[in-house]
N, C-alpha and C positions, 0 to 999 in steps of 0.2 A: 667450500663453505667457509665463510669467513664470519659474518655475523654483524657486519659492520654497515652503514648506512646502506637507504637505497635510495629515497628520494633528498632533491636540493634542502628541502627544509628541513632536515637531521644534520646537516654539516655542522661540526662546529667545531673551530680552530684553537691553538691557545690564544687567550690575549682578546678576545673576539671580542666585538663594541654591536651594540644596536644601531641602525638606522632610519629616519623613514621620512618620506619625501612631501614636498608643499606642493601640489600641482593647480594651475592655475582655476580659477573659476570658473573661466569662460575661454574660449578657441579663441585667441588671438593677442591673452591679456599681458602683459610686459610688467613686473615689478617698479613699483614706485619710491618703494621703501617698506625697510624690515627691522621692526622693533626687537632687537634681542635682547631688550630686559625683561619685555610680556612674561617668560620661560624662565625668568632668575631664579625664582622661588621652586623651580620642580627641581629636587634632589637627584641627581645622576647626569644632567648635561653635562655633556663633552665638548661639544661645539654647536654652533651655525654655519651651515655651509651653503653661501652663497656665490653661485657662479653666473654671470649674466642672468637670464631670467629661470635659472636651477635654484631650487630652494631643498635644504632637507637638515635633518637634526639628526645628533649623534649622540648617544646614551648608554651608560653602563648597561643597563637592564631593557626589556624588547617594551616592557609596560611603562617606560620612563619617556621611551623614544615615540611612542605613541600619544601620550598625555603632550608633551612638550610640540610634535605638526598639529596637535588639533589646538592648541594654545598659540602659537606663534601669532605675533599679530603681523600680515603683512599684506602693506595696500598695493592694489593689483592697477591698472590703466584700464579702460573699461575692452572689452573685448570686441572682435569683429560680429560686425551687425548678419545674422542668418537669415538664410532665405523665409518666408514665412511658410507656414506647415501646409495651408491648402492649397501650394502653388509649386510646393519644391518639386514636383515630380515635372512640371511644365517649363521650369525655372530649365531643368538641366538640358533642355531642347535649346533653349535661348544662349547658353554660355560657349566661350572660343574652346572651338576644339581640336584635340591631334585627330585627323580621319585614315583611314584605312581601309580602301575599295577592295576587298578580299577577293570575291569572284565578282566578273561582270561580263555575261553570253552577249550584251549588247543590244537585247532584242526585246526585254520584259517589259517595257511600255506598252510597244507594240502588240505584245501576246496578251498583256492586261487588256485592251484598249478591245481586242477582237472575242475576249472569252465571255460567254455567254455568260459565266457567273463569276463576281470575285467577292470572296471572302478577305475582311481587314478584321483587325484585331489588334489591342493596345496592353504590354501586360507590364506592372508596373513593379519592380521587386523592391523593398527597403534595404535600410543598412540592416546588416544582423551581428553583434556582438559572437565574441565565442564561447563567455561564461563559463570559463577552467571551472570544475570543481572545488580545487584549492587555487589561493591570488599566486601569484608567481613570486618566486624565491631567486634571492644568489648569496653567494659568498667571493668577497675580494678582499688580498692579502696585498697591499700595494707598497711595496718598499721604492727605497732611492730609485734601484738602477734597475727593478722586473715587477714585476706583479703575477699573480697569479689570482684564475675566477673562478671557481664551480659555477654551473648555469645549465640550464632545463634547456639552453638552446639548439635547435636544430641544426647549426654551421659554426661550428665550435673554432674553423679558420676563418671565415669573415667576422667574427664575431673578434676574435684576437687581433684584428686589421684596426677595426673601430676602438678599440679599446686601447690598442698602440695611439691611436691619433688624438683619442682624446685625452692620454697623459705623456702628447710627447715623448713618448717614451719606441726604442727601435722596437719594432715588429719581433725582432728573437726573443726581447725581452720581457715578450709576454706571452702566458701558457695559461688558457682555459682546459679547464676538465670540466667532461660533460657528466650531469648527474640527472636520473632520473624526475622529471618535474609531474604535475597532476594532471596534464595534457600538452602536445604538441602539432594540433592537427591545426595546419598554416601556420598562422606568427602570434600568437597572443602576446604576452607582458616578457616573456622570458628573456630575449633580448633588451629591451629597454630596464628591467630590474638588473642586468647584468652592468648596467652603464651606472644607473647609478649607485652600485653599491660599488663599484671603482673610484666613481669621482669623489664620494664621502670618506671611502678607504684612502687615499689621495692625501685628502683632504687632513687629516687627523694623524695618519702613519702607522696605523693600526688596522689589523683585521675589522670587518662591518660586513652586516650581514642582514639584508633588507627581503622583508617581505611585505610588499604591497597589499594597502588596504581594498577591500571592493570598490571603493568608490575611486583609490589611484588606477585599477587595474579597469577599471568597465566602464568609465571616464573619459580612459585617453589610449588605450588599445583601438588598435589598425583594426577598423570593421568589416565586415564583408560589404562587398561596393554596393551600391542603389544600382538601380537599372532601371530604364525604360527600353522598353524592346516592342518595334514596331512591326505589323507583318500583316503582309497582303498575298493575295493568291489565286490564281487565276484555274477556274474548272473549264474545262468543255463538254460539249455535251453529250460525252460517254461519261461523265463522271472523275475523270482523268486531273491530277494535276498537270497543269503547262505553263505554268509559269510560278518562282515564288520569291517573293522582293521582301526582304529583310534589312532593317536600318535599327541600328544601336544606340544608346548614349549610357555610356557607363561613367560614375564618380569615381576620381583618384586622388589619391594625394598620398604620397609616401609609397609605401610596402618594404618591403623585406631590406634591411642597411647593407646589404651587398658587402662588401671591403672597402667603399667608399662614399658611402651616402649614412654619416652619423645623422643626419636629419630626416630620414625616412620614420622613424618614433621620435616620440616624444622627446625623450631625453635628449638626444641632438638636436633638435629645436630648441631647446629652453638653452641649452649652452651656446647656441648663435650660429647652427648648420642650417644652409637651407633644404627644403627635401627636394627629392627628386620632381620639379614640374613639369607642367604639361606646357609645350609649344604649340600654338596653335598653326596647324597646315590642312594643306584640304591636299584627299586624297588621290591619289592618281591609280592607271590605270596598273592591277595586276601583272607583276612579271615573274617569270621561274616555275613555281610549282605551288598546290597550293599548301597552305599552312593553317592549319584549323586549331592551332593550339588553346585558344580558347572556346572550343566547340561556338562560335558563332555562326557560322556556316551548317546550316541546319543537314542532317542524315541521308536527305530526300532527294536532294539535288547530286546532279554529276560531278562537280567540281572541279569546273575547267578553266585552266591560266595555259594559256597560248595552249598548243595542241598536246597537252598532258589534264590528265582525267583524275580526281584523287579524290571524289565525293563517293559515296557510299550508295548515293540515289539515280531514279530515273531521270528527276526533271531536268530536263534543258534550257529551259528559260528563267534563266538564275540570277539575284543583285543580291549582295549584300555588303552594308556599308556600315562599319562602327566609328562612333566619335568620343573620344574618353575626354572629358572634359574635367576641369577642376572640382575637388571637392573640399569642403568647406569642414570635415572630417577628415583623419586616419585614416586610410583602407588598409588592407589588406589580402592575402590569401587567407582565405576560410574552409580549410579544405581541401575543394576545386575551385582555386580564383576565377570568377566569374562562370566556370566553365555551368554550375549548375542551374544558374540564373537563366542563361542562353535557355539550357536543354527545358528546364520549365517552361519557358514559353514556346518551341518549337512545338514538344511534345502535346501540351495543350493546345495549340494550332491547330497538329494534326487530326487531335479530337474535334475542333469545330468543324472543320473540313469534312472529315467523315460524316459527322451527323448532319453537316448538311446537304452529303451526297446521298445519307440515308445508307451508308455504308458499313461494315463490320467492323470498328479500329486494327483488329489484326490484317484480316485482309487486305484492306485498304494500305495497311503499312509496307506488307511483303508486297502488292501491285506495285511499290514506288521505292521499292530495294532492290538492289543487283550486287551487292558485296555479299559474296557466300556467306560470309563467317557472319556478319549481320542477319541474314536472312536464316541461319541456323537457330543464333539466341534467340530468335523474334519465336519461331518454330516449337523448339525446345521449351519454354518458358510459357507458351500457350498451351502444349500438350501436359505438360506437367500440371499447369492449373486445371486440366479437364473445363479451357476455356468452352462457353456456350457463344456459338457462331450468330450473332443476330446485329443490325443495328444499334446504335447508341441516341437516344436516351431509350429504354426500354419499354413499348407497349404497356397500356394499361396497368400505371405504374398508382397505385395508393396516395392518395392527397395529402395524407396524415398517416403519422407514427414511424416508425422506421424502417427505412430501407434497406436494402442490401444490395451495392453493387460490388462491381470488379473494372480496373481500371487497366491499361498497358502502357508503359515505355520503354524507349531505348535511346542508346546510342551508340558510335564509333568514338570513345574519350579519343578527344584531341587529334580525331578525326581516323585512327590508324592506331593508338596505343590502347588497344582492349576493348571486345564488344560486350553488349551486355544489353540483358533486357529485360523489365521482373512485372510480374501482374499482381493487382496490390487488392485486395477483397477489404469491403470496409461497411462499417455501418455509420448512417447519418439518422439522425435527427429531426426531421423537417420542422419540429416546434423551436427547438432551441439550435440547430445549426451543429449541433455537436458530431463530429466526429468520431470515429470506435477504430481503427486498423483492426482486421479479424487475422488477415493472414495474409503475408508475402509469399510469393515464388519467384526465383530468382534463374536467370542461366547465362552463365559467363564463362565467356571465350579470353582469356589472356595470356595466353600460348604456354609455354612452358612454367609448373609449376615448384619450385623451391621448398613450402611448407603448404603443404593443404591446410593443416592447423591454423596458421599466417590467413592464409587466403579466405577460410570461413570468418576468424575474427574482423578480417578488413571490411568483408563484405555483409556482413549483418551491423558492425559499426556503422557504417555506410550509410543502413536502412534505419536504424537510432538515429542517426544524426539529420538524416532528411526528413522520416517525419519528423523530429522536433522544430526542422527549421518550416515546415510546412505549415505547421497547426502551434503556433503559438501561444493562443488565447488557453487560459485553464491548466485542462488537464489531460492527458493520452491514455486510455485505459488499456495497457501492454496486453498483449499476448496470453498473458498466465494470471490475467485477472486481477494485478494489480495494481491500482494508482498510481501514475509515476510522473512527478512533472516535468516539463518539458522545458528545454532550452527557452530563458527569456530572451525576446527578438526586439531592437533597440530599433524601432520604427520610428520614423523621420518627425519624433516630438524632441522638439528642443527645451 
C-alpha cells in the first residue's frame, strides 16, 4: 500500500507546465497561419507550439492552457470534401479496395442458382466512437538526450518506438510508464495524448501534461469501422442451408501506430506521417489454412482452404469476400475490431433464415454446427434460459403495447479463440420503438481459466458494451431499474 496515484490524470511532476492542443476543424484541413498575439493578453502563456499542421499552447496553469486553444486565432485550408450522408453507405461499395477471398468451395453460384429459396440481406453498421468516461490523459518530461511519458496506453513499447521518432531521439532514450487511464478497450486518445504531450514537452524543456478536451478526444479518435456487409443464402427444400455468399466493405484509415506508423492517429498526421493506407488489389484465391481473425467468415460454414477444414459449420457451399476500403475517418479497434460488426450481421442472418424456414433459431443453429465446443455453448445457454422451442417471429403476437421476446447468438471469436453464446430477453415498445434488456444468459467456453473474477468482469463488460453499441438512441433501462445512458454512437452525420 503506498497511497500514491493511480490514474494518468493525478500525475504530477516537479516543474510541470499545462498543455492543450488546436486540432483542425475539418479532416483534411492544413494550417495557414497562426496568430500568436490573439493569446498575448492571457496571463500564464509559455509558448505556441507549432509543428507542420500540430497546433498546441503551453501554460503555467491547466485553466490558462485551456482559455489560450480556445482563443488562438488560427486559419485552417478548407478541409477534404465528405461523402454526403444519404449515400455513404453506397459510396463504400464504389471506392478501390484491398480484397480478400477468405473461403471459396467454388460452387455457390451454382448451389444459388439451383436452391429453391434464397434469402439476401444488406446490414449496414456505422462508425461508433468509444466515449472514455474520462478524455484521455499523459504526462512527458522531455529533456536533451531522454524523455520520459506516463500514458493510459495499451503498448507502452510501440508507443516508446513512435515517440523515439518523433523527437529524434534513440529508442533507449525513451521510457514510457504505463498508468492507469478511464478506459482502454481498443485505441481511444491514449496514445495520440501521449505524442502530443511529448511534442509540447519537446517543445518548451519542461514537464506538460495534457488532457484532451471532449471535442479533441471524440473529434479525432480512431472510430470503430462502418461496414456494409452483404449476404445471401441459399435453402433447399428440407429447409437446410446449402449455400452461404458473404461479401464485405469495411472503412480504414489508421488503427493502432505499431512502432512505426506515427500517422495512424491524429497526432502523426498533423506532424507530416502518413497513415497506414489501403492499396487497392483484388483478391485471389485462398491458400493455407483458413484465418477467420476477423470473424468475417460466418460460424455456419465449413471453412475450407484447399483440403483443410477450420469453419465451425455445416455448409458447403461457401464465398466470402471482404474489401477494406478507404476511409475518410480514423478507425480503429473498438473492442473487437470489426470482429462484432461481422457477427451482427451473420447472427441476424441466421435469424431471417430461420424465420423463413419457419424454424426454431436454436435449432436451426445446432442443425448447421459441428464444432463440439460450439454446439455445447449454443446447448448450455438455451438450457440455462429455460429457452421455449417454437418458431420465430412468435404466433399471435399483440398489435400494441409491449412485448416480450428472447433472442440467441453466437460465435467461434476469431474463428477458434473462444466460443460463446448468450440468449438476451428484452422488452420493446411497438408505440415508441423502445427497447428494455430484461435479462442476458450467457455460456462460454474459453478453455482454461486464470481468474473467474477477470472472466465475469470481461464478460458482462462485454454485454454493457454491446448493448450500448446496439441501442444507441436515449436511454437503456439496466437490469436493477435504473436509467443509465448509453454509449453515444457517432453515426455517419458529418
Amino acid at each position: 500500500m503506498t497511497g500514491r496515484f493511480e490514474f494518468v490524470h493525478n500525475v504530477h511532476v516537479p516543474g510541470m507546465l499545462h498543455g492543450r492542443v488546436v486540432r483542425p476543424p475539418a479532416a483534411g484541413a492544413a494550417v495557414a497561419s497562426v496568430d500568436e498575439t490573439s493569446i498575448r493578453q492571457i496571463p500564464g502563456v509559455v509558448k505556441v507550439v507549432v509543428r507542420n499542421n500540430f497546433v498546441g499552447v503551453v501554460a503555467e496553469k491547466q485553466s490558462q492552457a485551456v482559455q489560450a486553444a480556445s482563443q488562438l486565432k488560427v486559419r485552417w485550408s478548407p478541409g477534404t470534401r465528405l461523402p454526403a450522408q444519404k449515400t455513404f453507405y453506397g459510396s463504400l461499395r464504389k471506392q478501390p479496395s484491398r480484397d480478400v477471398l477468405i473461403v471459396n468451395s467454388k460452387d455457390v453460384e451454382q448451389k444459388l442458382a439451383a436452391a429453391p429459396t434464397v434469402v439476401r440481406a444488406t446490414y449496414a453498421y456505422p462508425y461508433q466512437m468509444h466515449g472514455s468516461i474520462g478524455a484521455s490523459c499523459a504526462v512527458a518530461d522531455v529533456k536533451p538526450n531522454h524523455a520520459t511519458v506516463w500514458s493510459a496506453t495499451q503498448s507502452v513499447y510501440p508507443t516508446r518506438s513512435i515517440v523515439a521518432k518523433l523527437l529524434a531521439l534513440p529508442i533507449d532514450s525513451v521510457r514510457v510508464i504505463y498508468v492507469r487511464g478511464s478506459g482502454g478497450y481498443g485505441l481511444n486518445g491514449a496514445d495520440a495524448v501521449s505524442f502530443d504531450a511529448a511534442l509540447l514537452s519537446h517543445a518548451v524543456g519542461r514537464p506538460v501534461r495534457v488532457q484532451l478536451s471532449r471535442q479533441d478526444e471524440m473529434a479525432w479518435e480512431n472510430f470503430g469501422s462502418a461496414c456494409v456487409i452483404e449476404q445471401q443464402a441459399g435453402i433447399d427444400d428440407k429447409g437446410a442451408i446449402v449455400a452461404w455468399e458473404c461479401e464485405t466493405w469495411v472503412a480504414s484509415r489508421g488503427g493502432r501506430p505499431g512502432s512505426d506508423q506515427p500517422g495512424n492517429v491524429i497526432t502523426g498526421v498533423l506532424v507530416g506521417y502518413a497513415p497506414e493506407l489501403i492499396t487497392p488489389r483484388a483478391g485471389v484465391e485462398p491458400a493455407g489454412e483458413l484465418r477467420n481473425r476477423n470473424n468475417a467468415v460466418p460460424s455456419y460454414v465449413v471453412g475450407c482452404v484447399g483440403a483443410k477444414c477450420g469453419g465451425a459449420g455445416t455448409v458447403r457451399g461457401e464465398r466470402v469476400l471482404s474489401h477494406t476500403v478507404q476511409s475518410p475517418f480514423f478507425t480503429g479497434p473498438l473492442r473487437s475490431p470489426v470482429r462484432l460488426q461481422n457477427t451482427f450481421a451473420h447472427e441476424c442472418f441466421m435469424d431471417e433464415i430461420s424465420a423463413r424456414v419457419k424454424a426454431d433459431p436454436v435449432a436451426f443453429r445446432l442443425q448447421h454446427l459441428r464444432e463440439a465446443r460450439m454446439i455445447d455453448v449454443v446447448k448450455a445457454a438455451a438450457d440455462a434460459a429455460k429457452w421455449e422451442k417454437r418458431p420465430s417471429p412468435k404466433a399471435n403476437k399483440a398489435r400494441s403495447g409491449i412485448l416480450n421476446g428472447r433472442g440467441i447468438a453466437c460465435v467461434a471469436y476469431e474463428g477458434d479463440n473462444g466460443y460463446i453464446a448468450l440468449v438476451a430477453e428484452v422488452d420493446v415498445d411497438q408505440a415508441s420503438g423502445r427497447v428494455q434488456p430484461r435479462k442476458f444468459t450467457v455460456a462460454l467456453d474459453c478453455g482454461p481459466i486464470s481468474n473467474p473474477d477477470g472472466l465475469r468482469n470481461q464478460t458482462e463488460g462485454g454485454i454493457l458494451q454491446g448493448t450500448s453499441r446496439a441501442l444507441p438512441a436515449g436511454y437503456v433501462q439496466g437490469l436493477d431499474d435504473i436509467r443509465q445512458p448509453v454509449s453515444r454512437v457517432r453515426d455517419t452525420h458529418y
